[in-house]
N, C-alpha and C positions, 0 to 999 in steps of 0.2 A: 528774531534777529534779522531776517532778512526784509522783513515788514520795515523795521527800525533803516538798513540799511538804504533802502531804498530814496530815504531821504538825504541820507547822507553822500550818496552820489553824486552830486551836484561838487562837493566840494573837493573833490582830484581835478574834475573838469573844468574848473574858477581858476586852479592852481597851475593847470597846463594851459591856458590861455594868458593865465598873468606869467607864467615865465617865456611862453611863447615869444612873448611882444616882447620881452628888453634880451631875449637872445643877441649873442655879438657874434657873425658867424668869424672876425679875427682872431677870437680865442684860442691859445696855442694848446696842441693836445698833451703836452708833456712841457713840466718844470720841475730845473734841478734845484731851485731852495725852497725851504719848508716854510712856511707861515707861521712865525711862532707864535701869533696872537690865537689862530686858529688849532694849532698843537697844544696850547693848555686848554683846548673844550675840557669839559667836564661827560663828556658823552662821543662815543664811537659808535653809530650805529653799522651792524654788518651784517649782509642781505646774502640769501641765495635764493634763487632762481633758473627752474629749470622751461626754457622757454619756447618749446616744441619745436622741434624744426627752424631753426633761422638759418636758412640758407640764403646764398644770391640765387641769381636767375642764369649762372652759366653755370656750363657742364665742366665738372672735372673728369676730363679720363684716367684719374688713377683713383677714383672712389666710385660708387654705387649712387650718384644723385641724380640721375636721370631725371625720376619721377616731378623733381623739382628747379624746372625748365619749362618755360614761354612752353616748348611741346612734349613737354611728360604727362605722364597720366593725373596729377596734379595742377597741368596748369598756370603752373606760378611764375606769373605777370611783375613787373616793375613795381605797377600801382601794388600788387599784392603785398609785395615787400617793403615798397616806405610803410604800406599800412601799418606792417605786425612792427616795423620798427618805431611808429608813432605808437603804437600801444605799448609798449616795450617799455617806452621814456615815459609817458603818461604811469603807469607801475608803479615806477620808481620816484617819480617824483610824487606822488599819492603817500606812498609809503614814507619817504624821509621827509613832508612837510615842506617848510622851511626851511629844513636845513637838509639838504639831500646826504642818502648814505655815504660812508665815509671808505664804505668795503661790499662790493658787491661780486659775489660767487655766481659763474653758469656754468651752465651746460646747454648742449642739443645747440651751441653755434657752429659754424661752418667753418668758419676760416679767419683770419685776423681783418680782412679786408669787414666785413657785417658789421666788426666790435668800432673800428673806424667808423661806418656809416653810423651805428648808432650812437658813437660821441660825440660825431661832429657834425651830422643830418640831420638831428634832429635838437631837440629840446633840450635836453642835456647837455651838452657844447655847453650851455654858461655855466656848468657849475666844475669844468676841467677837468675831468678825467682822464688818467692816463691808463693806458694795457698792458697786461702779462698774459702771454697766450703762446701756447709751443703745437704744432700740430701733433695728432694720436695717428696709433696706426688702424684707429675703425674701419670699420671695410665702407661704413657711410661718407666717412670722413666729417661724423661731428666729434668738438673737440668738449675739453672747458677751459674756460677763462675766469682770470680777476682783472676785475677796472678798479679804480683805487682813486678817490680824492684829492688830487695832488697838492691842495692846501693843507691838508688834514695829514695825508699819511706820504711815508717815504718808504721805496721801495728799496733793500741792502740789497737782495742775493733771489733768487729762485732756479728752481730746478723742476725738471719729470719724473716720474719713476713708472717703469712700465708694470702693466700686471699680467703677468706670462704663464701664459699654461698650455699646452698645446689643441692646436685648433683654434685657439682666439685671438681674435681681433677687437680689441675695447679701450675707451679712453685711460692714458694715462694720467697718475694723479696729478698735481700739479700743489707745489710745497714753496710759500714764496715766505720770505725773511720781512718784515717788517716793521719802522719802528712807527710808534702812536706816541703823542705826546715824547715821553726822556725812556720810555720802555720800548722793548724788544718785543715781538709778538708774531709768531708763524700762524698763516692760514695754508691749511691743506684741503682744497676743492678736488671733489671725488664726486665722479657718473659709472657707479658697479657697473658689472653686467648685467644685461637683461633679463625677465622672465618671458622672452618672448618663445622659447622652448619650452615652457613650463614652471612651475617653482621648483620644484624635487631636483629635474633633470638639469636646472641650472644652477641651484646653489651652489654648487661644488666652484662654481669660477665664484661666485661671490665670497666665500671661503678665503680664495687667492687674495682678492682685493683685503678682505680684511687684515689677513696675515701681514700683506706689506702696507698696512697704512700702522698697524700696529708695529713695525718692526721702526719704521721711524718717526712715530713719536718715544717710543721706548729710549732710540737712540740720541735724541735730542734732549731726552730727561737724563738721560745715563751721563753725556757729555756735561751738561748745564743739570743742575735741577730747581734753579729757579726756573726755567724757559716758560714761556706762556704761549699755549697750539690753542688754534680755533678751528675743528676738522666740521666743515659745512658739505655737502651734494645730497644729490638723489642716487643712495643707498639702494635702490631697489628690493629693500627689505624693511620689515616695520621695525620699530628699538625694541621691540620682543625677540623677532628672530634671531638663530640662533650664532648668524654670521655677526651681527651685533653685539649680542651678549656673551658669546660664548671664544668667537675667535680674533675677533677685533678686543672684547672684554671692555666694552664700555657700557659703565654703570650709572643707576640711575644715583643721581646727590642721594645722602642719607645724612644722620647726625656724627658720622665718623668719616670725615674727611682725608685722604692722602692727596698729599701736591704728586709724586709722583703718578697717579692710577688717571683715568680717560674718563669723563663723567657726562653723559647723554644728558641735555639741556633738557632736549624733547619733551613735548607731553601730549598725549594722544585726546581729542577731545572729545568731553563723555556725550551724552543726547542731545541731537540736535540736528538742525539741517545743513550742517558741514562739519563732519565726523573725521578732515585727516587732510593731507593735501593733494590726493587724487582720488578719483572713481569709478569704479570698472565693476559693469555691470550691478549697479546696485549698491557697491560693499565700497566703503572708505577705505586709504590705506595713509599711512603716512610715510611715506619712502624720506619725505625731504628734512633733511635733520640736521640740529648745527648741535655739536660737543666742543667740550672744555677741557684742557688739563687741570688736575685739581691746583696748581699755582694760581689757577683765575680766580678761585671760589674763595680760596685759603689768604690771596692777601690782603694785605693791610694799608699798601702804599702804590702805588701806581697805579696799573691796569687792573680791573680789577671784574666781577660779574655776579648776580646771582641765577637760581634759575627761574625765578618768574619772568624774567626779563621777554622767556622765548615767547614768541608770540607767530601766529602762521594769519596772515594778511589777507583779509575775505572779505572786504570790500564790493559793496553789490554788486559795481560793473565788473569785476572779476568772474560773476555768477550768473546762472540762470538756471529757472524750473526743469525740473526732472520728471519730463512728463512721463515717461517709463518705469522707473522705481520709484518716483514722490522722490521730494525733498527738491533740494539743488546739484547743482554741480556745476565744475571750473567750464564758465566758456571759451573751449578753444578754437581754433586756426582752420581743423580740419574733423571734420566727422567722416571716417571712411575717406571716399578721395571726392566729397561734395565739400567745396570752400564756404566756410561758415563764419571768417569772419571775423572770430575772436582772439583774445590773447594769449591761452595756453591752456594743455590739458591738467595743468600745476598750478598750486596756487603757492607764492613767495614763502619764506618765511624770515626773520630777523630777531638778533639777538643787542642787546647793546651792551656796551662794556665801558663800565665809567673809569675816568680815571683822577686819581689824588695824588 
């Protein structure tokens, strides 16, 4: 596969040179009416993205971003940052073609000022994106965001909800109202907490996170039970684990469908040279995952999904040789605090959701 991909390389980088050149940098970052020629696509592509560290180059004194500053122990220069933000928009436009995503989920951004730079500094600015971004109380101060194709979709309502448990400081979810085409459709963008304590010693906050992501789609099926959720991040846990399975309760699709239950798109991928969408020491994991409510799978008329749709985005330049365990793995940003360069320790993943 990666032999194959190699050639195929060429064509993100065709595609970031042909959009480059007819950029309009007058392009306004937000409009309030909807494109309805663009509102009956036949297709909603929707992306998540966990994109390592995208910070600016200034210090905030009410977060821990030192290290990423002109004089932190990282280094991180101007040119560093339009870099990772020209790689950023090269991703994304690799990934939607033609026709760029219509819904893109992050995390590991800094601040609403980065999500600006990268709609309107770089490549991206021609295809209109607009932001939804509320700051978290991380002690890093990164947050998550949704940019949204302001041809394509409209924004009704969104909201945060923290995830509290004592001692923590981690992003909140971020639960936005949205209509696609003449449907309704919530995406809820989630960054758990970390394993940077351990797995054992930290599930218990991942636990939290799942209880309340679980508590409001519960309540959004309770209220509505048409309603259609799209719950995308980086989980910090595989769709085995038990915060998945057991306390959020999302299942894998089977031949017995509920519109009310949470159904994990994900699929872990079996042998090969990129087994998940991150890599640590060796072992694949797939933290980055996008779920359905069963309304997506069950219906008949609007929005709609199934699950081969999921797909996790590995594209050669994304990659490179693993000279230490064989195989590949995600080129990212930073190895240890030597600048390497690349685009993330993550590699994307996206779902599409057709609509009739």
């Amino acid at each position: 596969m990666i032999k194959n991909a190699q050639y195929l390389r060429w064509v993100p980088v065709i595609l970031f040179i042909i959009v480059t050149a007819f950029c309009a940098s007058g392009q306004p970052v937000f409009k309030t009416e909807l494109n309805t020629e663009s509102a009956g696509s036949k297709r909603f592509r929707i992306m998540f993205y966990n994109v390592e560290n995208l910070f600016d180059t200034a210090n905030d004194t009410l977060t821990d971003d030192e290290a990423f500053t002109p004089a932190g122990d990282l280094h991180w220069t101007r040119s560093r940052y339009y870099s990772k933000l020209a790689n950023i928009s090269k991703v994304t436009i690799a990934l939607g073609g033609w026709n760029p995503p219509d819904v893109i989920g992050l995390c590991e951004i800094e601040n609403r000022q980065v999500l600006f730079d990268l709609v309107r500094n770089t490549p991206r600015m021609k295809f209109n994106y607009g932001i939804v971004h509320i700051n978290s109380p991380d002690r890093r101060g990164i947050d998550v965001a949704l940019l949204y194709n302001v041809n394509t979709v409209r924004i009704l309502d969104f909201n945060h909800h923290a995830v509290t448990a004592k001692g923590l400081k981690t992003r909140d979810i971020l639960l936005v109202k949205s209509l696609l085409g003449a449907d309704t459709c919530y995406f809820a963008v989630n960054h758990w907490p970390s394993r940077s304590s351990g797995q054992l010693e930290s599930e218990k906050y991942r636990f939290v996170a799942a209880r309340l992501l679980r508590r409001l789609t519960d309540s959004l099926l309770t209220i509505s039970p048409t309603t259609k959720i799209v719950a995308m991040g980086d989980f910090n846990d595989d769709p085995t684990d038990a915060s998945i399975t057991n306390y959020l309760g999302a299942l894998s699709p089977g031949n017995s469908l509920s519109a009310a239950q949470l159904y994990n798109l994900t699929r872990i991928p079996g042998e090969g040279p990129v087994g998940g969408t991150l890599k640590y020491q060796g072992m694949w994991n797939t933290f980055d995952q996008i779920m359905v409510s069963g309304t997506l799978l069950l219906a008949e008329t609007g929005l709609k999904t199934a699950l081969s749709t999921f797909t996790i985005f590995r594209f050669g330049f994304l990659l490179e040789p693993d000279e230490t365990y064989n195989g590949s793995k995600p080129f990212r940003t930073y190895i240890g605090f030597r600048y390497h360069g690349g685009f993330s320790d993550h590699l994307p993943v996206y779902v599409d959701l057709e609509y009739e």
